[in-house]
C-alpha positions as CSV (number, residue, x, y, z in Angstrom):
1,X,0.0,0.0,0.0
2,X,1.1,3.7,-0.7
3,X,0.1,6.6,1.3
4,X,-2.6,9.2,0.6
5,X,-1.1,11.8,-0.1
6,X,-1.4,12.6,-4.1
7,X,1.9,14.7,-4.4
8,X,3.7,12.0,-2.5
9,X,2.0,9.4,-5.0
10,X,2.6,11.2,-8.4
11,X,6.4,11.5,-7.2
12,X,6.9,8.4,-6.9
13,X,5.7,7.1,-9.9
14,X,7.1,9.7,-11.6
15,X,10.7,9.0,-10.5
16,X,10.5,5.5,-11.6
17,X,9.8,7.1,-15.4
18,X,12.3,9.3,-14.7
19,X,15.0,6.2,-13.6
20,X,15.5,8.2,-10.6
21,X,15.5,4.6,-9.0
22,X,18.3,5.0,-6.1
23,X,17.3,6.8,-2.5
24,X,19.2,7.6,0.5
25,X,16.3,8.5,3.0
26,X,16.8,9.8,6.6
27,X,14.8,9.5,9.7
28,X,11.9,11.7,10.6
29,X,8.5,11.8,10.6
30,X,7.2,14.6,8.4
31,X,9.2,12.5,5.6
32,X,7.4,9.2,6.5
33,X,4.6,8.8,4.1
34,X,7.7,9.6,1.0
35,X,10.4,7.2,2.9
36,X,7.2,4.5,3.2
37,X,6.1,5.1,-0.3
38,X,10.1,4.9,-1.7
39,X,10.5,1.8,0.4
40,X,7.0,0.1,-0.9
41,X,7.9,0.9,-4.5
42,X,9.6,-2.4,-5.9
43,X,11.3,-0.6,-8.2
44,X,13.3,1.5,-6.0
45,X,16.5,0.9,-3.7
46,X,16.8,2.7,-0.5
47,X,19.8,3.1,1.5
48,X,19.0,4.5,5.2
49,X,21.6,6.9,6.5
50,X,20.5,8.6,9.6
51,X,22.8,11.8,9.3
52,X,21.6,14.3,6.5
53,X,25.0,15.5,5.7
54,X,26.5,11.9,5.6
55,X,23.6,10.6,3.4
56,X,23.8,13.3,0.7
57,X,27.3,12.4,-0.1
58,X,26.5,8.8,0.0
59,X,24.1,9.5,-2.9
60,X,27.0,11.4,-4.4
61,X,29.0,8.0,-4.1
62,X,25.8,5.8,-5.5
63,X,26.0,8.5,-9.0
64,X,29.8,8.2,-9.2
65,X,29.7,4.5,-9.4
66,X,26.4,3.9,-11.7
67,X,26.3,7.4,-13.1
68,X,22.7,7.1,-12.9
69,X,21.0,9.8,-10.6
70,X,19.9,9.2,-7.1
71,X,17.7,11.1,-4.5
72,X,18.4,12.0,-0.7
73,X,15.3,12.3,1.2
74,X,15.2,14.0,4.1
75,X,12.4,15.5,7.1
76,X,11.0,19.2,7.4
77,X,14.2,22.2,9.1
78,X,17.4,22.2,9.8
79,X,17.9,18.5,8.2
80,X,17.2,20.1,4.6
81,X,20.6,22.5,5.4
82,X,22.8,19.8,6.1
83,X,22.8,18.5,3.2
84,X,24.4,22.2,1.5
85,X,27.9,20.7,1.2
86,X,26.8,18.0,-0.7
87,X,24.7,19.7,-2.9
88,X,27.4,22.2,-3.3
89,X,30.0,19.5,-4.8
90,X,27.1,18.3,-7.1
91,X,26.8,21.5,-8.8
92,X,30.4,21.5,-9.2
93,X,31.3,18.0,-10.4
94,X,27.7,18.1,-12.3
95,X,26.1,15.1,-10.5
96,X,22.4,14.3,-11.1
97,X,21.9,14.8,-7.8
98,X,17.5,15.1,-6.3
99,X,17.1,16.2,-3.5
100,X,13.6,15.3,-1.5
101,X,12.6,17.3,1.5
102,X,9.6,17.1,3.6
103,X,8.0,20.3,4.8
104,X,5.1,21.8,6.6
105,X,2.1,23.3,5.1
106,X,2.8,26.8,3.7
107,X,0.3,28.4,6.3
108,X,2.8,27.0,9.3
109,X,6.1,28.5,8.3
110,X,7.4,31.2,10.6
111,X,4.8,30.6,12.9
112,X,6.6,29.0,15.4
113,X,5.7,25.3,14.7
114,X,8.2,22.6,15.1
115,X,10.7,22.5,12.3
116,X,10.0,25.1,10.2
117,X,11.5,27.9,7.9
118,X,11.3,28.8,4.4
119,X,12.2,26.0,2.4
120,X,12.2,26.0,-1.1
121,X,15.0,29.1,-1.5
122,X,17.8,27.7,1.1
123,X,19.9,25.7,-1.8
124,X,18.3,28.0,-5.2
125,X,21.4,29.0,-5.6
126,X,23.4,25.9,-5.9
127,X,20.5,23.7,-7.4
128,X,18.7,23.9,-11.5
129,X,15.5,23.7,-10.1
130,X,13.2,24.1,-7.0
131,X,10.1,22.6,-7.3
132,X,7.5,23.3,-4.9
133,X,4.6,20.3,-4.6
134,X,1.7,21.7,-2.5
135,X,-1.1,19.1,-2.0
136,X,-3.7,18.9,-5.5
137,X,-7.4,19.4,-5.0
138,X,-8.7,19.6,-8.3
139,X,-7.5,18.9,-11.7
140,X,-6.2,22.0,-12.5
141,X,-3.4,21.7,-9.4
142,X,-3.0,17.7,-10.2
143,X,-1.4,19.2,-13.6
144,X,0.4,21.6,-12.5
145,X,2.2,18.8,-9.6
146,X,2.9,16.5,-12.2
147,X,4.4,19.4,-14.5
148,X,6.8,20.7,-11.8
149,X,7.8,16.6,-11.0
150,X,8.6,16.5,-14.9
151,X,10.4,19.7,-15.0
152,X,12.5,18.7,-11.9
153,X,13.3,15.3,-13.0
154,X,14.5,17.0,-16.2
155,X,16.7,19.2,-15.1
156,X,19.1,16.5,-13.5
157,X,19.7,16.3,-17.2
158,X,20.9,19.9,-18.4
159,X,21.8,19.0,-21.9
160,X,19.0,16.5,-22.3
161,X,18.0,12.9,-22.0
162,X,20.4,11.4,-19.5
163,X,23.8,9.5,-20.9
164,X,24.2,6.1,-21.9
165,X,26.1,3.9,-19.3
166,X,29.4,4.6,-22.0
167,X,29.3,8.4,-21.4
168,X,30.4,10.9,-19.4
169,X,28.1,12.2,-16.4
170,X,26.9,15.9,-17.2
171,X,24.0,16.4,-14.6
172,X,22.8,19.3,-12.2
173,X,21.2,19.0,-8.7
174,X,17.6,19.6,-8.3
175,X,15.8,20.4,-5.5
176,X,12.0,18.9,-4.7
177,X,10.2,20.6,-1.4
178,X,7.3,18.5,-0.2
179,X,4.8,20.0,2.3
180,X,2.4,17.4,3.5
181,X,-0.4,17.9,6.0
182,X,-1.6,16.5,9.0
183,X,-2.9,13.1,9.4
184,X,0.7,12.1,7.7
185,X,0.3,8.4,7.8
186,X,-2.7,6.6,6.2
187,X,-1.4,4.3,4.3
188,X,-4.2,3.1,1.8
189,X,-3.7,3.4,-1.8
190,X,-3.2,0.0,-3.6
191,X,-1.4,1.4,-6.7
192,X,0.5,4.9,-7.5
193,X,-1.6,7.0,-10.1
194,X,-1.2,6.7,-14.3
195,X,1.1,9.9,-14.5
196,X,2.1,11.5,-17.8
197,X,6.2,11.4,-18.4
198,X,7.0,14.5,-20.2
199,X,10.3,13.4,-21.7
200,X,13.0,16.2,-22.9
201,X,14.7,15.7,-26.0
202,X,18.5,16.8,-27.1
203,X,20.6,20.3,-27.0
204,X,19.2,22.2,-29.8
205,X,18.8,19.1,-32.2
206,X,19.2,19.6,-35.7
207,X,16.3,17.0,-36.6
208,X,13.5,15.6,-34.6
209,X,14.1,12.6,-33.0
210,X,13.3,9.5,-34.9
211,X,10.4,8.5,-32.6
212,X,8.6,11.8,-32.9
213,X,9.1,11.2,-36.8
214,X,7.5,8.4,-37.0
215,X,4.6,9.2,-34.6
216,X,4.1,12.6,-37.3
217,X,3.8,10.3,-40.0
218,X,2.1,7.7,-39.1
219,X,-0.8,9.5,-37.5
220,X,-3.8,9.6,-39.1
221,X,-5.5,13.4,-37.6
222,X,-2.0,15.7,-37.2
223,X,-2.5,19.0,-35.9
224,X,0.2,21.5,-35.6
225,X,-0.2,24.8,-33.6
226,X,1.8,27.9,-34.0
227,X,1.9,30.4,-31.6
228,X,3.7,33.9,-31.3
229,X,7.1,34.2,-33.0
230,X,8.9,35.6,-36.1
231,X,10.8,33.0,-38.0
232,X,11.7,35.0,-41.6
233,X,11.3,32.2,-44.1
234,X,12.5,32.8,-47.8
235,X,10.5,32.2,-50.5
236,X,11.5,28.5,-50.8
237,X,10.8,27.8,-47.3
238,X,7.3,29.8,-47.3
239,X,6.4,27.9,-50.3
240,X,7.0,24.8,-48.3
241,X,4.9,25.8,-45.4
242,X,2.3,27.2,-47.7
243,X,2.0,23.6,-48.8
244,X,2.0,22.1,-45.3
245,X,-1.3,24.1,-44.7
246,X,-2.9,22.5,-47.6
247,X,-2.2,19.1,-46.1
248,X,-3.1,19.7,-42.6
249,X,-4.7,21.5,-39.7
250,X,-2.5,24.7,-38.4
251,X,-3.6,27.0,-36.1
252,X,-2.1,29.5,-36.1
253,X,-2.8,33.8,-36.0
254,X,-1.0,36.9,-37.1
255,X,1.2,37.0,-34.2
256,X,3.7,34.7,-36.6
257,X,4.6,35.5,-40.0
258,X,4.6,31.6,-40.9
259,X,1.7,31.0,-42.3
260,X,-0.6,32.3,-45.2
261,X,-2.9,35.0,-43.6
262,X,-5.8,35.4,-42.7
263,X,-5.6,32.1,-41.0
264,X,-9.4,31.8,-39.5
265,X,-8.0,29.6,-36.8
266,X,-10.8,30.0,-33.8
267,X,-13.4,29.7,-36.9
268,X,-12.2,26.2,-36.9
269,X,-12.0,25.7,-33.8
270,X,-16.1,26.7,-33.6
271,X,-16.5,24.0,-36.6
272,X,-14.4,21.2,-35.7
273,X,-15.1,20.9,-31.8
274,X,-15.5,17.3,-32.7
275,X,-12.6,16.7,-34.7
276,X,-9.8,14.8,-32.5
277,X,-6.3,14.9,-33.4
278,X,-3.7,12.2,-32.8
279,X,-0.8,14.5,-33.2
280,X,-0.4,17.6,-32.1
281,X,2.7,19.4,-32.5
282,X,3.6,23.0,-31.0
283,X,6.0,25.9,-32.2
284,X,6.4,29.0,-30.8
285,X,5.2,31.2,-28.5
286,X,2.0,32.2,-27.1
287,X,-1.4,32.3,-28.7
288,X,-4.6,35.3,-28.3
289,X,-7.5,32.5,-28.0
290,X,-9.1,31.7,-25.3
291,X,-11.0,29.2,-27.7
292,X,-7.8,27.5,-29.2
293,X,-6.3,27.0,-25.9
294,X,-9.3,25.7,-24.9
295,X,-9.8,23.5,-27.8
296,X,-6.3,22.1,-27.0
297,X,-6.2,21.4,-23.6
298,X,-9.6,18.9,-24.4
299,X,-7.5,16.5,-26.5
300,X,-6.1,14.9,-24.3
301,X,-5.4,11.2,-26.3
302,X,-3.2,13.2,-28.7
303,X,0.3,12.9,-28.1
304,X,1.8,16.4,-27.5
305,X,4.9,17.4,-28.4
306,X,6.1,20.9,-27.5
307,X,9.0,22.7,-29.8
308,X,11.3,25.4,-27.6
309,X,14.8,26.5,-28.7
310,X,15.5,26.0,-24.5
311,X,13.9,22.8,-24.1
312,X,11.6,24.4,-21.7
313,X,8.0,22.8,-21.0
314,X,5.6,25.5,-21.4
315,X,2.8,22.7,-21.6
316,X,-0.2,25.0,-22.8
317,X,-2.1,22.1,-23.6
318,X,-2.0,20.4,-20.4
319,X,-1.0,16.8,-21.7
320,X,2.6,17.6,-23.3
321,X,4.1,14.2,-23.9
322,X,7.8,15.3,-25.0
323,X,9.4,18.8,-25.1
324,X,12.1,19.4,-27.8
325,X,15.2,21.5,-27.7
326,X,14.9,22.5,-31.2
327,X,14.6,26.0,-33.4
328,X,10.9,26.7,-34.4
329,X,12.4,27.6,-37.7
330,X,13.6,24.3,-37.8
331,X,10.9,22.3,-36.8
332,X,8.0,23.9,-38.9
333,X,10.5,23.1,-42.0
334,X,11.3,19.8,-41.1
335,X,7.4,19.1,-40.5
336,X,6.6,20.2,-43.7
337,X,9.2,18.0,-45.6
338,X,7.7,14.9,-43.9
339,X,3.9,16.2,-44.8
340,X,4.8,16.3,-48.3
341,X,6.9,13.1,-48.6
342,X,4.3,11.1,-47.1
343,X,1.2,12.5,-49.2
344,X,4.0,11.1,-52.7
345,X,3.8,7.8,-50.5
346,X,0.1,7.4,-49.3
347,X,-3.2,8.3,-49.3
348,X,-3.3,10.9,-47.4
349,X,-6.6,11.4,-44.9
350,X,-9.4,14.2,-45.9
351,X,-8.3,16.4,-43.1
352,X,-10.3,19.8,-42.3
353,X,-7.5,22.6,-43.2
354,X,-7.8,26.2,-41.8
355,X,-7.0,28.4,-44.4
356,X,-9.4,26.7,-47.4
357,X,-12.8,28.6,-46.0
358,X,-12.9,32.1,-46.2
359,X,-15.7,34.1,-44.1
360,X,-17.3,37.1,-44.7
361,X,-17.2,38.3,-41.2
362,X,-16.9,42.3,-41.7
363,X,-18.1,43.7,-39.5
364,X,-21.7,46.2,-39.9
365,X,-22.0,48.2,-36.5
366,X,-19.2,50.6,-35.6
367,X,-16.9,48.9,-32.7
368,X,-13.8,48.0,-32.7
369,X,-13.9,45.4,-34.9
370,X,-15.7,47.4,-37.3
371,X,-12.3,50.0,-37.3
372,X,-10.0,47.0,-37.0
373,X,-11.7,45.9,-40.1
374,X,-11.0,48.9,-42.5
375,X,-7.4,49.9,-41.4
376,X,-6.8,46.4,-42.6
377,X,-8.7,46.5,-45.6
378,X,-6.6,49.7,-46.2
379,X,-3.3,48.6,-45.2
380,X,-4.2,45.9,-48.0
381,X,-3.8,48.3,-50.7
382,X,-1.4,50.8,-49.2
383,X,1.7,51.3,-51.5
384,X,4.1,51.4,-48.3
385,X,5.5,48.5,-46.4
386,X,4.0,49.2,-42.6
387,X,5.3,47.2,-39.7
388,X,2.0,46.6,-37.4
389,X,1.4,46.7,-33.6
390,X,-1.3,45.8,-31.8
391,X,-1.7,46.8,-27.9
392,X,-3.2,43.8,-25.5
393,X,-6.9,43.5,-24.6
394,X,-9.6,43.8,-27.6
395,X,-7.7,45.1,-30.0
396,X,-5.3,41.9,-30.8
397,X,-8.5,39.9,-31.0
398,X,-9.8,41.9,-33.5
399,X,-6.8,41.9,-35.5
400,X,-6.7,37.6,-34.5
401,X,-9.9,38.2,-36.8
402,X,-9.2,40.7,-39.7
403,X,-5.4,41.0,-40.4
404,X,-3.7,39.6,-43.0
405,X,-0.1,40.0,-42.2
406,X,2.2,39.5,-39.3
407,X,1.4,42.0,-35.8
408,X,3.5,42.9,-33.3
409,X,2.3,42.7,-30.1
410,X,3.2,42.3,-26.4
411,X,1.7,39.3,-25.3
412,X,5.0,37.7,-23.7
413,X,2.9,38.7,-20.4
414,X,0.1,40.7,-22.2
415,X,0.0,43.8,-19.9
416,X,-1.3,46.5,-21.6
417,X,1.5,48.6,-20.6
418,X,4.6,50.0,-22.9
419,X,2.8,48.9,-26.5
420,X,2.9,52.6,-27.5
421,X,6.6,52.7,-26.5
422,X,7.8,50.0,-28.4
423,X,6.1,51.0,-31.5
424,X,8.3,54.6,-30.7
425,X,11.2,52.2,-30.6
426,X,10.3,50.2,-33.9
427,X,10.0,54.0,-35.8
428,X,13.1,55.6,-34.4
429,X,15.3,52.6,-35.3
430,X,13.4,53.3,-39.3
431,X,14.2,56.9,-38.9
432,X,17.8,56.1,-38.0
433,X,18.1,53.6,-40.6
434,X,16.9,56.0,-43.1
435,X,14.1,53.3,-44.2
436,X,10.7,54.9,-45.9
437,X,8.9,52.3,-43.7
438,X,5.9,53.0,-41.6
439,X,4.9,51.5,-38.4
440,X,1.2,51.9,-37.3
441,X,-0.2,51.1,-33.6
442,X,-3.9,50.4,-32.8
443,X,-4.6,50.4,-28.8
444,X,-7.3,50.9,-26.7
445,X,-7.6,53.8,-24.3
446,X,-6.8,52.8,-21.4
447,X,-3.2,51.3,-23.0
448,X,-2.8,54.6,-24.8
449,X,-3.0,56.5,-21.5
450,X,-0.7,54.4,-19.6
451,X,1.7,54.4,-21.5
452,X,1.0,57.9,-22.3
453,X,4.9,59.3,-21.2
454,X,6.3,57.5,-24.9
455,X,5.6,60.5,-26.5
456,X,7.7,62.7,-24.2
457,X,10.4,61.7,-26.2
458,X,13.2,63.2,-28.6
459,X,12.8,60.8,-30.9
460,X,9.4,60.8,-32.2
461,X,9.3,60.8,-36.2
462,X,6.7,61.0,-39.0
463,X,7.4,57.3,-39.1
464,X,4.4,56.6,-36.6
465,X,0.7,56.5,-36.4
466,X,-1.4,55.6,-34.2
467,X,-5.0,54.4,-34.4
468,X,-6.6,55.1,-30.2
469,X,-9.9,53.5,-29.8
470,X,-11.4,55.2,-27.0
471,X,-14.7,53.8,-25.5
472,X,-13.8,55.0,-21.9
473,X,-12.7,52.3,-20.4
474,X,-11.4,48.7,-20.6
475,X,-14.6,47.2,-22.9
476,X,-12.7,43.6,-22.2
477,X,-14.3,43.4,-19.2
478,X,-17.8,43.3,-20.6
479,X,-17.1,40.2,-22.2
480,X,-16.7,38.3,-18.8
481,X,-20.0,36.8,-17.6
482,X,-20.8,38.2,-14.7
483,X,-18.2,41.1,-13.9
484,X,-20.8,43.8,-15.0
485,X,-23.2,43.5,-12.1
486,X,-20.8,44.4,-9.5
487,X,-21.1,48.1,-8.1
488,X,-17.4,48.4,-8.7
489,X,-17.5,47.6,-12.0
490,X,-17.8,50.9,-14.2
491,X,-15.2,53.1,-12.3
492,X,-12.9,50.4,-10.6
493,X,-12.7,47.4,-12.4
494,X,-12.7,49.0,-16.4
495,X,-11.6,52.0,-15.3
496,X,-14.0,54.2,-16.8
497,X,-13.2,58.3,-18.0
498,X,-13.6,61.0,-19.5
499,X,-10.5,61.4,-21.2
500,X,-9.3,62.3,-24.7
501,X,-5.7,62.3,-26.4
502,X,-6.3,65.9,-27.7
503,X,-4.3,67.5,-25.4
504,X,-1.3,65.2,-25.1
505,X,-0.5,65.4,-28.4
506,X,-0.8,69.0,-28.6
507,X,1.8,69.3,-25.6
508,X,4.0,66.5,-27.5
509,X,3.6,68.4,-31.0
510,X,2.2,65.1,-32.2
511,X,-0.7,65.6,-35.2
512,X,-4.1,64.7,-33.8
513,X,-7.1,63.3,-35.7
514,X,-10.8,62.5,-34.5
515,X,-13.2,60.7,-35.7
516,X,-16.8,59.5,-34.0
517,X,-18.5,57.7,-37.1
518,X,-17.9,55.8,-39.9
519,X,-18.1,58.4,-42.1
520,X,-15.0,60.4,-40.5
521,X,-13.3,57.4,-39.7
522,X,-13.0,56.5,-43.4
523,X,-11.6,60.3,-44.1
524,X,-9.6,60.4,-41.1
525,X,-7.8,57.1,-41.8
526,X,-6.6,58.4,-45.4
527,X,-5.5,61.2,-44.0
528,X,-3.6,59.4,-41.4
529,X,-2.1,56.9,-43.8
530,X,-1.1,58.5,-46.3
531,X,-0.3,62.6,-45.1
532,X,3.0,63.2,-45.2
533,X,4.6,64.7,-42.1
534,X,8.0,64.8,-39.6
535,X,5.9,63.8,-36.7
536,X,4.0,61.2,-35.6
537,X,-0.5,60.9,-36.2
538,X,-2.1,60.0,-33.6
539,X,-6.0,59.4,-34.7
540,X,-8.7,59.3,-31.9
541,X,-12.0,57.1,-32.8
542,X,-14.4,57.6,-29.8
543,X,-16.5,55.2,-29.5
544,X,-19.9,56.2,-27.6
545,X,-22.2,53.9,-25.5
546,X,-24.6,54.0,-28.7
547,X,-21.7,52.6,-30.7
């Protein structure tokens, strides 16, 4: 029997995946239910050692000799420091070396209980990881345990999957902090839980590993997803990924400049709720959609595998299966070879491609995506190349929906702060380069006012406009069910006002527009796009509550 306690339990199994199969464990009882689940697991040698200090360098000896890694385990407070030294030499020989502690719920630290302190930072500085396992108590925190076991496990291996028994020994100590609460030993489970492995593949490979290969092209639904990023194909290579969307499903949206635009990705999303892929594979960076993210974390039978130059899990799905140290560049291109060789081989599947169903989604009312909508259709036919931001919030939805080229846009963290500076930035490096180029923002109000201050600048050109969608206030939060009948909402949570960009850009000598209907929107915009002028156009759409 194994204990109760899920963390403990999805450990476990987990460092039997992991071939993490050799523990030194200490006396104590906070660490009971993990010494009693590591000595009930068959797979699993223990070694008991009752000082801390002494057993950490034990487990040093146990990697020297199998160069396989191995775990000390030890009880909540001052045990976890005595085994510092040890860690210490790990770091420095790079020895795969876990370290297990026990702790007390978060709620009893520095409150005088029995063997407490603050944990998880006392050896961050010599360890790759810390990994902090509070208890799960609902799906959403059982994920998120089993993707910090994977990412420590992982990191005993720095370079990748761990050596063969003829190489050298390049690890990294890793640190894993336990609290467990109160009753600590019921021990009732007859099996430890089916945990997902997310395995880690290579040091920036230069191909995908045979396994993933053959999983791609064998499967019978692939879906690949590509999220935020800027890869700068040539022709060749864009032709080749051109094709690849022919041949299967890519999500994808004009944060990346892979794929042919517009790519109606959360359109197929709405239509193909029941299609289930077998394969998913993901590139790049983040994506706007609720809906696709969504969408993906509900396939759970595919088998996931995540592209990052760093080989870091950022699991947005949920079920990653293996993460890759690999270029995005790289991957997409390889994909797309293996796509094409195996439709000259096969039959290939009928499978529900995104970009083969345009919509006529324009929209009728004025809004957002009604101004969204025509700045596009005008950038279309503009005989300039523009470089295009987007500020966080509605805005980069409605371009998600309407534009047909790559956008620039914060969303590393999405705040809606500093997307007026950076589009500065982007024209004063044009100006400097002497480049005829223009870069355009659209932002909502309540970004544009933040960030405000970015045109208190020397360096503002006529490089710049800007496209300010006022409705007073954050209009995102209208969209969340609910939110609107709280008292606070109008003035505290969307931040309602009365304000207007008139007389910032007179004090910043910036050229200031205005518009309140379609009718002087479509005038305004010309003028805005095509006017020539040494400083920058900012051009204010208000939209009313009749809007």
């Amino acid at each position: 029997m194994y204990c109760n306690k899920e963390n403990i339990n999805m450990l476990t199994a987990l460092l039997v995946k992991h071939g993490v199969t050799q523990c030194v464990v200490c006396p104590g009882s906070r660490n009971a239910p993990i010494v009693h689940n590591l000595d009930a697991c068959p797979e699993i040698q223990c070694y008991g050692v009752t000082d801390e200090r002494s057993a950490a360098f034990f487990a040093l000896g146990l990697i020297m000799a199998t160069r396989r890694p191995a775990a000390v385990c030890v009880t909540s407070g001052s045990a976890l420091l005595n085994v510092a030294p040890a860690v210490a030499e790990a770091a420095y020989q790079h020895l795969p070396l876990l370290v297990i502690s026990a702790d007390r719920p978060q709620a009893w630290i520095d409150q005088l209980d029995g063997q407490t302190l603050p944990q998880p930072p006392l050896l961050s500085s010599l360890v790759a990881y810390v990994a902090a396992l509070n208890e799960p108590h609902d799906n959403t925190t059982r994920w998120q345990c089993c993707r910090l076991i994977n990412e420590a496990l992982m990191a005993l291996w720095p370079t990748g999957d761990a050596p063969s028994d003829t190489d050298g020994c390049f690890g990294a100590p890793v640190h894993i902090n336990v609290p467990i609460s109160e009753p600590l030993f019921r021990f009732d489970q007859p099996s430890l839980p089916a945990v997902r492995m997310v395995r880690r593949h290579g040091t920036l490979a230069e191909s995908l590993p045979c396994d993933i290969m053959q999983r791609l092209t064998a499967s019978r639904r692939p879906l690949m997803v590509i999220g935020q990023c800027r890869l700068h194909l040539s022709a060749e290579e864009q032709k080749a990924v051109d094709e690849l969307c022919a041949l299967m499903p890519v999500l994808a949206e004009p944060l990346t400049d892979a794929v042919p635009m517009p790519c109606y990705a959360e359109e197929w999303v709405t239509d193909n709720q029941e299609w289930h892929p077998d394969f998913i594979m993901y590139i790049g960076g983040a994506v706007v959609s609720k809906k696709i993210k969504q969408y993906l974390r509900s396939q759970r039978d595919a088998y996931t595998v995540m592209i990052h130059p760093m080989g870091r899990l950022e699991d947005v799905t949920m079920h990653a299966d293996e993460v890759v140290a690999m270029d995005w560049r790289q991957a997409l291109l390889i994909t797309a070879r293996a796509m094409a060789d195996r439709q000259g081989q096969e039959a290939f599947p009928s499978l529900p491609t995104v970009t083969d169903r345009p919509v006529d989604n324009t929209p009728s009312t004025f809004s957002t995506d009604f101004v969204v909508a025509y700045l596009e259709e005008q950038l279309y036919d503009l005989d300039c190349t523009c470089h295009v931001h987007y500020a966080n919030s509605s805005v980069v939805r409605s371009a998600c929906r309407f534009a047909h080229h790559h956008v620039y846009c914060n969303r590393g963290v999405n705040g809606i702060e500093g997307s007026l500076s950076v589009a500065v930035g982007h024209a004063a490096a044009l100006a400097a380069e002497g480049s005829d180029d223009k870069v355009i923002l659209v932002t909502g109000d309540l970004s544009f006012f933040y960030d405000q201050n970015a045109l208190w600048n020397d360096h503002l050109s006529g490089h710049l406009r800007v496209v300010l969608i006022n409705d007073g206030g954050g209009s995102i939060f209208a969209t969340i069910p609910g939110l609107a009948g709280s008292q606070a909402y109008p003035k505290l949570v969307c931040g309602a006002h009365h304000t207007s960009a008139r007389g910032i850009c007179t004090q910043c000598d910036v050229g200031y527009l205005h518009a309140d209907d379609a009718d002087s929107l479509r005038m305004a915009m010309i003028t805005m796009l095509t006017e020539e002028t040494t400083r920058p156009i900012v051009l204010e759409v208000m939209m009313t509550k009749d809007n």
